[in-house]
C-alpha positions in Angstrom: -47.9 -15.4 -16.4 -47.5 -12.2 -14.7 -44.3 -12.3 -12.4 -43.1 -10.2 -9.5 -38.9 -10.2 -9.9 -37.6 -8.7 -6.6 -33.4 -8.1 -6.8 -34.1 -7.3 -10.7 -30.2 -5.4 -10.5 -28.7 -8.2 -8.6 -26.3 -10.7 -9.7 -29.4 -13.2 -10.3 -32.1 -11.5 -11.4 -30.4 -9.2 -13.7 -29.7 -12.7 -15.8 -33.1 -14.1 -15.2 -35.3 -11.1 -16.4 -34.5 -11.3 -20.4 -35.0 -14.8 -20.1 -38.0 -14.7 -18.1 -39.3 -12.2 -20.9 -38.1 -14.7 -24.0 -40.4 -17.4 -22.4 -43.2 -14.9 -23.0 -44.2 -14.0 -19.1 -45.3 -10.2 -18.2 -42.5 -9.1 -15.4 -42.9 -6.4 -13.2 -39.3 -5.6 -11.7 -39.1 -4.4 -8.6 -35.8 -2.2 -7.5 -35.0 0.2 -4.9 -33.4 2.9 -8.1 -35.2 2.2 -11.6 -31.7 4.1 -13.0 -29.7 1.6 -12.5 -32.5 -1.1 -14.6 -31.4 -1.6 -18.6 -34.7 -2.7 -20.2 -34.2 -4.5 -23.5 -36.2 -2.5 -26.4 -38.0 -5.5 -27.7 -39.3 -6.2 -24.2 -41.0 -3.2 -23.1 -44.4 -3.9 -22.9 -43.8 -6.9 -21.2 -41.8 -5.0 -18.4 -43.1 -2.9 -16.0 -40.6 -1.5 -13.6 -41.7 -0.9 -9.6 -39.3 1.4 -7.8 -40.1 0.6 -3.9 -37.9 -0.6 -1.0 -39.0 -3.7 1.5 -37.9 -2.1 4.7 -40.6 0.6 3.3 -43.9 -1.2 3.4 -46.0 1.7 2.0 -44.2 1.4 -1.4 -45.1 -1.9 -1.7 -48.5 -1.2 -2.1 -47.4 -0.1 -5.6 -47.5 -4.1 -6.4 -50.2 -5.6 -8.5 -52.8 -7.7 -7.2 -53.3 -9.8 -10.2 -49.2 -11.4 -9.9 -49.6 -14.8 -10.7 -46.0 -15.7 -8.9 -42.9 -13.7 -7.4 -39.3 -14.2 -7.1 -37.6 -13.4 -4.0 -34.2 -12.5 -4.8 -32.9 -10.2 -2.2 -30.2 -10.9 -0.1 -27.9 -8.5 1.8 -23.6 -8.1 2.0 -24.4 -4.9 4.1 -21.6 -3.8 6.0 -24.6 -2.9 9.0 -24.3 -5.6 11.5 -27.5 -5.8 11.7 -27.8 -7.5 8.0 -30.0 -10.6 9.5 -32.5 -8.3 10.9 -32.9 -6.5 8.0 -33.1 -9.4 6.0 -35.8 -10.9 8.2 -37.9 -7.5 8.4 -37.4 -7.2 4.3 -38.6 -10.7 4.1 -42.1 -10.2 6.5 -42.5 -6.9 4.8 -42.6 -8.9 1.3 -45.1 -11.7 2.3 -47.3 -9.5 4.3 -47.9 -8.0 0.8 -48.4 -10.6 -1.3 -51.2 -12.1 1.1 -53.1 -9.3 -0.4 -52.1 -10.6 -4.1 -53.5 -13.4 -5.9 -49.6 -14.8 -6.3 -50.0 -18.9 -6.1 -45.8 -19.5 -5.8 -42.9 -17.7 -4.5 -39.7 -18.8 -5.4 -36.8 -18.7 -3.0 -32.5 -19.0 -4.2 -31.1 -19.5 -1.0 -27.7 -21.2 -0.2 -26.8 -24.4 1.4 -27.7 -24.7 4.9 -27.8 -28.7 5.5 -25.0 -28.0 8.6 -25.7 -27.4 12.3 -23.3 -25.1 12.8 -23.9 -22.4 10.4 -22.2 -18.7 9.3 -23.9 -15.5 10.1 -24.8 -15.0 6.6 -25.8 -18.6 5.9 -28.2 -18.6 9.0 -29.8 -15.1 8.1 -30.6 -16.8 4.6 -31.9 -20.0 5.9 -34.2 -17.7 8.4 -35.2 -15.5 5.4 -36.9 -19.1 4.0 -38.5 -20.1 7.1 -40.4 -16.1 7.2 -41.5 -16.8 3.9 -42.5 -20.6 4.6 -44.8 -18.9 7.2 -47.2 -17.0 4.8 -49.9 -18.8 3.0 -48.3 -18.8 -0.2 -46.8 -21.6 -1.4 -43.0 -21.9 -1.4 -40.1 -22.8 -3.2 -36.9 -22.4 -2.4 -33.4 -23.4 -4.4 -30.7 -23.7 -1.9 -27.5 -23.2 -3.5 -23.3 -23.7 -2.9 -20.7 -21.8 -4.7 -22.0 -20.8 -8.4 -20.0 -20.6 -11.2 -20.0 -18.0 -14.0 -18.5 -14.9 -15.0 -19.5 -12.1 -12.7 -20.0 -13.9 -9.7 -18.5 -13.3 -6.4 -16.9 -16.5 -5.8 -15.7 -17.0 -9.6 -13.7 -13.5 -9.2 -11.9 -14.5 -5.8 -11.1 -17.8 -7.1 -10.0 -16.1 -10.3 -8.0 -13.4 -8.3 -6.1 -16.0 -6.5 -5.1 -18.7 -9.1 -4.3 -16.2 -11.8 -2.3 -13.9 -9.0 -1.0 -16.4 -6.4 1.5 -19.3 -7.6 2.3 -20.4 -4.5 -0.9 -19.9 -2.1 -0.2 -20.7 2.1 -4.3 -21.6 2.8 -6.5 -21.8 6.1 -7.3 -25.6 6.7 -10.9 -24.6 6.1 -9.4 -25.4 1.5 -10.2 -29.1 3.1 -13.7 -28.9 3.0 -15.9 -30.1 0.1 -18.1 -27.5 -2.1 -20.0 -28.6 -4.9 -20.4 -25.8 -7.0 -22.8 -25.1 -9.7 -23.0 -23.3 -13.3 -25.0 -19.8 -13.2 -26.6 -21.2 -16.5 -28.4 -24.2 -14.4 -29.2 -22.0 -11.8 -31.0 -20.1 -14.4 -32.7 -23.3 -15.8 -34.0 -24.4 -12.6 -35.3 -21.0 -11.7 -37.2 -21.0 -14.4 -38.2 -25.0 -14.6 -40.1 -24.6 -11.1 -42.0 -21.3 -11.9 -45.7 -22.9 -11.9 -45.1 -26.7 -11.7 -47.4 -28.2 -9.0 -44.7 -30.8 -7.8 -42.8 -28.0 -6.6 -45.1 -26.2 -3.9 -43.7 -26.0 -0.6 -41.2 -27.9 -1.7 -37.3 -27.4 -0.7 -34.6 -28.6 -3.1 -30.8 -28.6 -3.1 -29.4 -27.7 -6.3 -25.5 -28.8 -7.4 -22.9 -29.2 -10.3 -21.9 -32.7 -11.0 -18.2 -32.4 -9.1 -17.9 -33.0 -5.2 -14.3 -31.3 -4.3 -12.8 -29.9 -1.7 -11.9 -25.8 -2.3 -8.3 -27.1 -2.8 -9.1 -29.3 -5.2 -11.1 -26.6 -7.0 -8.7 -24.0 -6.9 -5.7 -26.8 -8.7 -8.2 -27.5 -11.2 -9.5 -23.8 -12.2 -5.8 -23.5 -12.7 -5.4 -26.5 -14.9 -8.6 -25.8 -17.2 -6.6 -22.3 -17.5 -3.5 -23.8 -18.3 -1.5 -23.2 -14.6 0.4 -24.7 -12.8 -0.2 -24.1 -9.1 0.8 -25.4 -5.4 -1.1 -25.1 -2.5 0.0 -25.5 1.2 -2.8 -26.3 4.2 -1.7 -24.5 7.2 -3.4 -24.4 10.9 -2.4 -21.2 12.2 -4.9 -19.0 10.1 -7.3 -17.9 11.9 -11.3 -17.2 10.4 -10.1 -13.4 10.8 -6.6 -14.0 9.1 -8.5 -16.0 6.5 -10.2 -13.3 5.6 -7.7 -10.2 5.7 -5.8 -12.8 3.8 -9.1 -12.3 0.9 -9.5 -8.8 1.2 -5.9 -7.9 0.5 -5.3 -10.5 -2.4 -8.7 -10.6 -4.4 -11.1 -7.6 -5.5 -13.6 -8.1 -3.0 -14.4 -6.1 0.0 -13.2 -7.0 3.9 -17.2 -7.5 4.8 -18.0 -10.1 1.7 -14.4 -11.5 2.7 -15.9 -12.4 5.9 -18.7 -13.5 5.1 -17.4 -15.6 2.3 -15.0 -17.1 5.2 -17.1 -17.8 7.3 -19.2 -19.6 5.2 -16.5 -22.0 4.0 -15.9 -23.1 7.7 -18.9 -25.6 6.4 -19.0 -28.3 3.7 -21.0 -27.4 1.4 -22.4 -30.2 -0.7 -26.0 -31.0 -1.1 -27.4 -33.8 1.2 -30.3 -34.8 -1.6 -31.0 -34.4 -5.3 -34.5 -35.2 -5.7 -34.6 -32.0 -8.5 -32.7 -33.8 -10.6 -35.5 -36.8 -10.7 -37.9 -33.6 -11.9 -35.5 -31.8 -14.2 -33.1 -34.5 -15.7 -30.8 -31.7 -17.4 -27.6 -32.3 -18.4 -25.5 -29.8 -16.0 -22.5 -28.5 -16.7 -19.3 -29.7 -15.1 -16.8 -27.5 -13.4 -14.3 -27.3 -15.6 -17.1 -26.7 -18.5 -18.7 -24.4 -16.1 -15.4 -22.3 -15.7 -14.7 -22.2 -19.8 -18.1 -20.9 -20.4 -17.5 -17.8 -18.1 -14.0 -17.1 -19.6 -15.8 -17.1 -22.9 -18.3 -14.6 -22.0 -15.3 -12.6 -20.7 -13.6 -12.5 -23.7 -16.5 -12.0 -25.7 -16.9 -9.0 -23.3 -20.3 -10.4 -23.2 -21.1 -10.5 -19.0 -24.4 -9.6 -18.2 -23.6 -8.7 -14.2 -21.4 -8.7 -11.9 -21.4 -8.7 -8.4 -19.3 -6.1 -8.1 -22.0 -3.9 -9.5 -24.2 -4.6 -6.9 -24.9 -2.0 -4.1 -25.7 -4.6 -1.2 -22.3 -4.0 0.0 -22.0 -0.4 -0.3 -22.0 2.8 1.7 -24.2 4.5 -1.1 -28.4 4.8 -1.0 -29.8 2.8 -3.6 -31.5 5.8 -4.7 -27.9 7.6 -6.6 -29.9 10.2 -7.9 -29.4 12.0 -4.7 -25.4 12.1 -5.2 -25.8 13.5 -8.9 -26.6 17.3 -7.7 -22.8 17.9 -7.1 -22.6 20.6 -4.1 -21.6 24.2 -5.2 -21.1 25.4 -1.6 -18.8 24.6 1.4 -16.7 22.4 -1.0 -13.3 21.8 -2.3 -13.0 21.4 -6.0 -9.9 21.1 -9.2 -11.1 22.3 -12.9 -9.5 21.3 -15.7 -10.9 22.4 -19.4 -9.0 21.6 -22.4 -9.3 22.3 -25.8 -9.3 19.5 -28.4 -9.2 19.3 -32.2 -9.9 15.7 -33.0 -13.6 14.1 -33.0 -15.7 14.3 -30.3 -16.3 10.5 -30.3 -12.5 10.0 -30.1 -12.3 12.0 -26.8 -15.8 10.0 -25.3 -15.0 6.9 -25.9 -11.1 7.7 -24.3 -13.7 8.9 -21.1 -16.1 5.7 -21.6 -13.1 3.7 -21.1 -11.1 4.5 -18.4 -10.2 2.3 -15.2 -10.0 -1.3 -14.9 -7.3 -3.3 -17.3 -7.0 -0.3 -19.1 -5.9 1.9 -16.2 -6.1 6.0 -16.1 -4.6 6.7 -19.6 -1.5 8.6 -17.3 0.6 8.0 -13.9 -1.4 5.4 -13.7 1.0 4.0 -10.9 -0.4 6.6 -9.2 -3.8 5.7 -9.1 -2.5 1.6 -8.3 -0.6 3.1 -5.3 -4.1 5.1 -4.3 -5.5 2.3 -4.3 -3.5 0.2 -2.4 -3.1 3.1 0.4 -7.6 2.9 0.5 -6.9 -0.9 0.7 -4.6 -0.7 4.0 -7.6 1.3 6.0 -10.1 -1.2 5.0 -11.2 0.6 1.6 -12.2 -1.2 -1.6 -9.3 -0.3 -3.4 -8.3 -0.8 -7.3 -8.5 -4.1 -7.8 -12.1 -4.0 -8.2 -12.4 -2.6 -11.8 -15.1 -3.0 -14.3 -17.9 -5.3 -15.3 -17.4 -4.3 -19.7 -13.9 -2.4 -21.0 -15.8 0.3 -22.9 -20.0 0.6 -21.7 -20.8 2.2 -18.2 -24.1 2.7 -17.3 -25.2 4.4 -13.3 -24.3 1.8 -10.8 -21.6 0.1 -12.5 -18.3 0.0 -10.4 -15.4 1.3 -11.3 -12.1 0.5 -9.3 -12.5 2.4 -6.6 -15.5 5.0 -8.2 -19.1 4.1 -8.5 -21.1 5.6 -11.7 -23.7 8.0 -11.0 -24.3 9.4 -14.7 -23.3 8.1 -17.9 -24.7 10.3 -20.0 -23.7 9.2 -23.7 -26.4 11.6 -25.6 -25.0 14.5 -23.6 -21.5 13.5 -23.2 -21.6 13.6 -19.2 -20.1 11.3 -16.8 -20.3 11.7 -13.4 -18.4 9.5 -11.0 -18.2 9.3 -6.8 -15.4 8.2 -5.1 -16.1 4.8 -2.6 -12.9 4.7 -1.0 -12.0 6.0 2.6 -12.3 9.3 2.6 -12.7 12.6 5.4 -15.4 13.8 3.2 -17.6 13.0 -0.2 -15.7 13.1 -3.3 -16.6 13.5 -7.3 -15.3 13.4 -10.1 -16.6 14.3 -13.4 -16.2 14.4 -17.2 -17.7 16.9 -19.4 -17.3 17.1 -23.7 -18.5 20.7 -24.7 -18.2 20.0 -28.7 -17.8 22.9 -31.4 -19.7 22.3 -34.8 -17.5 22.6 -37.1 -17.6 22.7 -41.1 -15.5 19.7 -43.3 -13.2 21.8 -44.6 -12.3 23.4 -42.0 -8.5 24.5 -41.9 -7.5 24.7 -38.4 -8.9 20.6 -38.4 -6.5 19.3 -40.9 -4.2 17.8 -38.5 -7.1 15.8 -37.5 -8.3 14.9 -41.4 -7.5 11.5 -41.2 -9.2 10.4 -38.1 -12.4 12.4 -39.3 -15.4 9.8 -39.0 -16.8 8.5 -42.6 -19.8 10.5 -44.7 -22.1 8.4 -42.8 -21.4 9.5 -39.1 -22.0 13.3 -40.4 -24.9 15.3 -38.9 -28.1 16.7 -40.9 -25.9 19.8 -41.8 -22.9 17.7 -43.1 -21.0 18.9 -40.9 -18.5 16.6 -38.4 -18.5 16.3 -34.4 -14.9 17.5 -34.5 -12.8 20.2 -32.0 -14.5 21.2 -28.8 -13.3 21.8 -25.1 -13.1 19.0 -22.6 -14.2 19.8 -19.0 -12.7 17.5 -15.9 -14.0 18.5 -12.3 -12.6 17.1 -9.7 -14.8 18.0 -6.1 -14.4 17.3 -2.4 -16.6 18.3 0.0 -14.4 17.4 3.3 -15.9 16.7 6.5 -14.1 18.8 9.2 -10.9 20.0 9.4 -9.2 16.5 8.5 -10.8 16.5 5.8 -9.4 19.8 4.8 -6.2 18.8 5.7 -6.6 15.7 3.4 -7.4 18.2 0.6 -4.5 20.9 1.0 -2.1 18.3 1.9 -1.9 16.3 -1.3 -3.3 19.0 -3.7 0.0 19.7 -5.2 -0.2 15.8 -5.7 -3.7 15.8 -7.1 -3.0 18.5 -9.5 -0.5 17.1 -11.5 -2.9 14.1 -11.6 -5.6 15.3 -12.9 -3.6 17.6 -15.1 -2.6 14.6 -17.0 -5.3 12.9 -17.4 -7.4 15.6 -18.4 -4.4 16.6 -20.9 -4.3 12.5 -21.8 -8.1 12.6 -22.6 -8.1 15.2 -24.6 -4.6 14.5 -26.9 -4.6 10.6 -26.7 
């Protein structure tokens, strides 16, 4: 079948493509930055990649009539308060264009919505349905609770506070009941509709075998990790406390926090399982659920992660307009340093900063950073990143956002997402020196030259070069120059470090 797959970077659809591909079907992604798309090498000519935006009708004439079915994976954590109508305009915008297709299904993930009274977010999702219910393609929609797998939103918060929080004071709203579900069976039942008649303008709630209240989750994600944690229900916190209460503790942002909040004011549990009558699969249980993530953590094996999503972010989709770095009416630091060890050595050191690793030096400097963005509402540190060694343009990391990870040409190029008085950049650059074997002013480096095999055509080594670390600011107003001259002396001795930490190890 040929398949439209809108939110192709999301959380979702990043995990359904390959598999979407395995089963043989001809996708044609559609993103809002192409960039930020990895596109397996054995599928590319099953992959076709369409770089258009729903607000934008006129790019989405780009998409092929001949689609036999789309996915509608697009939801929105926008910090605009006007999320809903955005959602709701991105939704006609989509349907008005497949009219002109010769798509027979569209399939739907939406999340639970069998409550009356329902959270900003939730409602905005249930509408979402209900616009594309109202075209003349047939329908399917998944409405789905909290799922579980590594990656995910809600796995990370409930992560964050077990593994940080023995003692934990909660909002009475830990009373309600969730019943989560494994990403995996999402997956499977994503795929298990596409094309089956019985499905057609059909709605289905999809859930994990466990009913629980959020209390009782978060005890027993702590015991399947081996912890031992108490919990105390309290009335006095507020939906707003609840959520500052979130924002400070786990990695997420104040705006998912809120929205996360908001919708645990509901139970969540689903009402029907007729699906499971269609598809009798043997789904994973919670505590298998949770194991299964942690193994693909350790196996540093995690395909996405929401924190690599730009939903929530201040940045345009399209990052290729931040890569230019300003030359004029900005602030900047230069560091170059020579080194006399491998090239690779010095890469990978750049590959691999932030997140458990930390900043190579002062790296309570960068924590405190951090917490300081946090206290004005920023994202802070705790966010970190998705794998401990591969970046790729989107990824997160802590508190930067990856514009350019140019392995080939040894380039990476990062922009600061925290609360600033300006934009702010900070970039890596290895300018290697080719130089011969035997060379005597490399002998101090002889034993961590790489093997025969990692040798160039000319047999000679990728060792000695110069390493150069740019820090720039381009402040808005004279705060924001203030904020620069103000904690330069600071800054320097930062980035002197690390740039001297990079280079020597």
């Amino acid at each position: 079948m040929k398949i439209l797959l809108t939110g192709a970077n999301g959380y979702i659809g990043t995990r359904l493509l390959p598999r979407l591909m395995e089963q043989g079907h001809e996708v044609y992604a559609l993103v809002r930055s192409r960039s930020r798309l990895e596109i397996p090498k054995a599928f590319h000519s099953q992959l076709h990649v369409i770089e258009a935006d729903l607000l934008n009708p006129a790019s989405l004439l780009q998409i092929p009539t001949n689609i036999d079915a789309a996915y509608y994976l697009v939801h929105s954590m926008s910090y605009s308060q006007k999320f809903s109508e955005l959602e709701a305009a991105s939704a006609t915008n989509f349907v008005h264009r497949l009219e002109h297709t010769q798509a027979k299904q569209i399939i739907y993930l939406s999340g639970l919505s069998n409550e009356s009274h329902l959270s900003r977010h939730l409602t905005s999702r249930k509408k979402v349905g209900e616009i594309l219910k109202m075209g003349k393609i047939p329908v399917t929609i998944l409405m789905a609770g909290i799922i579980i797998g590594s990656g995910s939103a809600s796995f990370e918060i409930i992560r964050d506070l077990v593994e940080k929080l023995p003692i934990m004071i909660a909002p009475e709203w830990l009373n309600h009941l969730t019943q989560p579900i494994a990403v995996r069976d999402v997956l499977t039942y994503l795929t298990s509709i596409l094309g089956n008649p019985a499905c057609l303008n059909q709605s289905f709630e999809i859930g994990g075998p466990d009913i629980m209240s959020y209390k009782e989750l978060l005890l027993k994600f702590a015991q399947t990790r081996g912890l031992k944690r108490k919990i105390f229900i309290v009335p006095v916190l507020t939906p707003r406390l609840s959520s500052y209460w979130l924002f400070f503790v786990t990695s997420t942002s104040f705006s998912l926090a809120r929205f996360l909040v908001e919708s645990l004011m509901n139970n969540v549990v689903c009402k029907e399982n007729r699906i499971t009558k269609l598809f009798p699969n043997q789904l994973l249980k919670f505590e298998e659920a949770v194991n299964l993530a942690f193994s693909r953590i350790e196996e540093d094996w995690v395909p996405s992660s929401w924190k690599d999503t730009l939903s929530g972010s201040i940045l345009n989709p399209d990052l290729s307009i931040y890569v230019q770095v300003p030359r004029f009416g900005i602030l900047s630091d230069t560091r170059t340093t020579t080194f006399s060890c491998p090239v690779e050595q010095v890469q990978k050191r750049i590959w691999s900063l932030g997140g458990d690793r930390g900043w190579l030096s002062m790296n309570w400097a960068w924590k405190l950073r951090g917490f300081l963005d946090k206290l004005v509402g920023g994202i802070g540190l705790r966010r970190g990143r998705t794998h401990p060694t591969r970046l790729k343009a989107g990824d997160a990391l802590d508190f930067w956002r990856v514009l350019l990870a140019d392995e080939k040409n040894r380039r990476l190029l990062l922009y600061a997402e925290m609360k600033l008085p300006g934009e702010a950049w900070l970039e890596f650059e290895i300018i290697p020196r080719e130089l011969h074997r035997n060379d005597s002013q490399n002998r101090e480096c002889d034993k961590a030259l790489p093997t025969p095999s990692n040798t160039d055509a000319s047999g000679r080594f990728g060792v000695g070069g110069d390493l150069k670390q740019t820090a720039t600011f381009r402040p808005n107003g004279v705060w924001g120059r203030f904020y620069w001259y103000s904690l330069y002396p600071f800054h320097a001795l930062i980035f002197r470090q690390l740039a001297k930490h990079i280079a020597q190890g």
